[in-house]
VOBA-1610 file (N, C-alpha, C; in pm, whole numbers, padded with zeros to 5 digits, always signed):
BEGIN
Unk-01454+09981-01991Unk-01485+09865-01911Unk-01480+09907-01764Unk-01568+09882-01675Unk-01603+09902-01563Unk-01504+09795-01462Unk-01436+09838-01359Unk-01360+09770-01266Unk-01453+09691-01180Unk-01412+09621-01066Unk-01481+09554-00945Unk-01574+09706-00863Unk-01424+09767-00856Unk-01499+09865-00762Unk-01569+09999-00826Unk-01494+10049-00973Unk-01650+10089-01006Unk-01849+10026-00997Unk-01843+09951-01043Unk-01921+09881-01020Unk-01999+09888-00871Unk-01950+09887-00777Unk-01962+09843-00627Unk-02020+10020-00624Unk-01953+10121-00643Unk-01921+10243-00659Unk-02093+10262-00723Unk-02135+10236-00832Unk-02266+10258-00863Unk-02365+10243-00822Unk-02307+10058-00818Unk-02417+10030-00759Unk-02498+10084-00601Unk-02418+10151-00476Unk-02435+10231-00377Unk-02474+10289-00439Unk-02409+10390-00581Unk-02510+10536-00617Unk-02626+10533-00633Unk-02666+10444-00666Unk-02800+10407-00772Unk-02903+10357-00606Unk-02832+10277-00554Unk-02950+10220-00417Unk-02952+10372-00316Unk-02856+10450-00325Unk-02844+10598-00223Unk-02943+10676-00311Unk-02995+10702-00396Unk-03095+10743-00490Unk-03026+10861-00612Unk-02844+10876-00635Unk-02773+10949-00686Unk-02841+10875-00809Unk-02829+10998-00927Unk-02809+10972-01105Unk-02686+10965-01075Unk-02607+10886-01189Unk-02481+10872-01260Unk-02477+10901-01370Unk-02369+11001-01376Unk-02409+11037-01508Unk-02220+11017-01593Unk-02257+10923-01699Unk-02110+10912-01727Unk-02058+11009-01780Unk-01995+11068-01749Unk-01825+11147-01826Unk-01843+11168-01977Unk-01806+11281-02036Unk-01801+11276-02155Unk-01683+11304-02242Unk-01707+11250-02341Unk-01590+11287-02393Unk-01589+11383-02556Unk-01477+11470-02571Unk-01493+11486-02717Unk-01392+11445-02823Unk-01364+11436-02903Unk-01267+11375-02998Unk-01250+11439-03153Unk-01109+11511-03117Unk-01063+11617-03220Unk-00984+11513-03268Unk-00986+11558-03404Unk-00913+11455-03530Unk-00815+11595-03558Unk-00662+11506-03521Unk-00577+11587-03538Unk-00468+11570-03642Unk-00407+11718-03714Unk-00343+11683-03843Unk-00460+11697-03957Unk-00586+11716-03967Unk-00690+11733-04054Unk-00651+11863-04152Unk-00684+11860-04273Unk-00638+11987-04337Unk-00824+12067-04379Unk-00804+12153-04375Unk-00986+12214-04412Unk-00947+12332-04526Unk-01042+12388-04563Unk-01008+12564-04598Unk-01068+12661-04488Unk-01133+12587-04393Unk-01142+12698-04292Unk-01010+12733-04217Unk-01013+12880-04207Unk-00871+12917-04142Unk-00816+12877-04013Unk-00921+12889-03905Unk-00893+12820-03799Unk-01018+12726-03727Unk-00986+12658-03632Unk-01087+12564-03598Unk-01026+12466-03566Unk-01118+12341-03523Unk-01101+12161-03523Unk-01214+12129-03582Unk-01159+12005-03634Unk-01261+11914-03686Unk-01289+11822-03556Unk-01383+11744-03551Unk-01434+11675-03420Unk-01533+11574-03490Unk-01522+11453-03407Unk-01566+11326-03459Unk-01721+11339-03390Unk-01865+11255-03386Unk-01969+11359-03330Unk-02054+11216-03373Unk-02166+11205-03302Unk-02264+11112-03303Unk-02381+11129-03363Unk-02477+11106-03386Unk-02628+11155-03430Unk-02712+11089-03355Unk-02827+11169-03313Unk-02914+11043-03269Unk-02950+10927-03360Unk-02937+10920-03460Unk-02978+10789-03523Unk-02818+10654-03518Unk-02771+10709-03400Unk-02647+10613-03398Unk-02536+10593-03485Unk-02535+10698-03612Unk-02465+10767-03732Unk-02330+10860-03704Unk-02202+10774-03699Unk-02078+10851-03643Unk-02057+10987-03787Unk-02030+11104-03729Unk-01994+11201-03887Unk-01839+11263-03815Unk-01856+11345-03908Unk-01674+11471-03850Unk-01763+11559-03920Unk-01715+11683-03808Unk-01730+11870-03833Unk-01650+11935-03802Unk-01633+12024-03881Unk-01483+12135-03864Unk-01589+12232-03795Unk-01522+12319-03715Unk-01589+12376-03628Unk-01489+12502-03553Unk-01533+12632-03644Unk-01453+12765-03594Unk-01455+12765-03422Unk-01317+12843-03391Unk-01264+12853-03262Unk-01346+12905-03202Unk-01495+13004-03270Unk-01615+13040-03168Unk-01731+12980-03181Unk-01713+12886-03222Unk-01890+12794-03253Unk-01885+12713-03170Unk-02006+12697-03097Unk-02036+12635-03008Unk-02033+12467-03084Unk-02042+12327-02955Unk-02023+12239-02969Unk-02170+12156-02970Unk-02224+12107-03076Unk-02389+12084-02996Unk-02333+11958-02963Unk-02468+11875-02871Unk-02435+11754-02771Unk-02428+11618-02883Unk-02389+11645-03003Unk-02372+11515-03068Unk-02195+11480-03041Unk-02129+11634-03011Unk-02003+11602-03004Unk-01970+11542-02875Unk-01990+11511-02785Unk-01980+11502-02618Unk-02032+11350-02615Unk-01940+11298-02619Unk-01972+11123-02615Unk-01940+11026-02539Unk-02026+10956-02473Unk-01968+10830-02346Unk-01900+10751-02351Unk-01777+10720-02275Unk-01708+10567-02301Unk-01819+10463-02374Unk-01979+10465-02323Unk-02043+10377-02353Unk-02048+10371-02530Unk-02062+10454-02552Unk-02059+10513-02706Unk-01961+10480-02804Unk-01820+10542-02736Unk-01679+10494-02745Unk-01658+10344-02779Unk-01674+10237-02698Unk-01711+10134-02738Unk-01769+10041-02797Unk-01865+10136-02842Unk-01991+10041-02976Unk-01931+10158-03084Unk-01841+10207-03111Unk-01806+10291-03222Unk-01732+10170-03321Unk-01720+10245-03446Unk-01697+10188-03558Unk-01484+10251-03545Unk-01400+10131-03600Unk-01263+10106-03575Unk-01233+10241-03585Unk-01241+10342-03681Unk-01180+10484-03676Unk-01238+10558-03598Unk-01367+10538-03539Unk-01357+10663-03434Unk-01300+10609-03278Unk-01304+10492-03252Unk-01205+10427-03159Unk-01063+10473-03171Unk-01008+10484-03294Unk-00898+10527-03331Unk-00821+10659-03267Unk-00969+10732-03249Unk-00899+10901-03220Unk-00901+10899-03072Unk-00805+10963-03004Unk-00794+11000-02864Unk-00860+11082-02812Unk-00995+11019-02691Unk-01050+11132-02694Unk-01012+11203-02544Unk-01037+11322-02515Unk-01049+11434-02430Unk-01133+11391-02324Unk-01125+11424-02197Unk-01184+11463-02094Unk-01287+11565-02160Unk-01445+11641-02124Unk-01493+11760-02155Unk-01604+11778-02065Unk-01633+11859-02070Unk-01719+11907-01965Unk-01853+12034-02012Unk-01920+11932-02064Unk-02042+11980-02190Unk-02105+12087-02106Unk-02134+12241-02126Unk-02198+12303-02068Unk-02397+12323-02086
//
């Protein structure tokens, strides 16, 4: 949810001619048991608006279904609201 002065905050961005681009987040489900040896599992979006989980070795890259907006966050279904998500910084 957006404050007074976020809001105020955009709205300048948006009339100064800045993109905004919201923050992302990722969200490791922790305590998960797998048979992969090491890794996280991570909660992840689809474009068809379809929440899933992927376990995901300590060198595999993250594709952009995992990297998700407060906006996202909020139209999510009760368990993925559930998990705490991370600050991230999608390369």
């Amino acid at each position: 949810m957006l404050t007074a002065t976020d809001k105020i905050w955009l709205m300048r961005a948006a009339l100064d001619g800045y993109i905004v681009v919201e923050p992302k987040y990722l969200l490791p489900l922790e305590a998960t048991e797998t048979t992969e040896p090491r890794g996280q599992t991570y909660a992840g979006i689809r474009k068809n608006s379809q929440w899933f989980t992927a376990h995901l070795s300590a060198t595999q890259a993250k594709s952009s279904a995992f990297y998700v907006t407060r906006t996202q966050l909020e139209a999510a279904p009760a368990w993925v609201k559930a998990i705490e998500p991370i600050a991230a910084d999608p390369k």
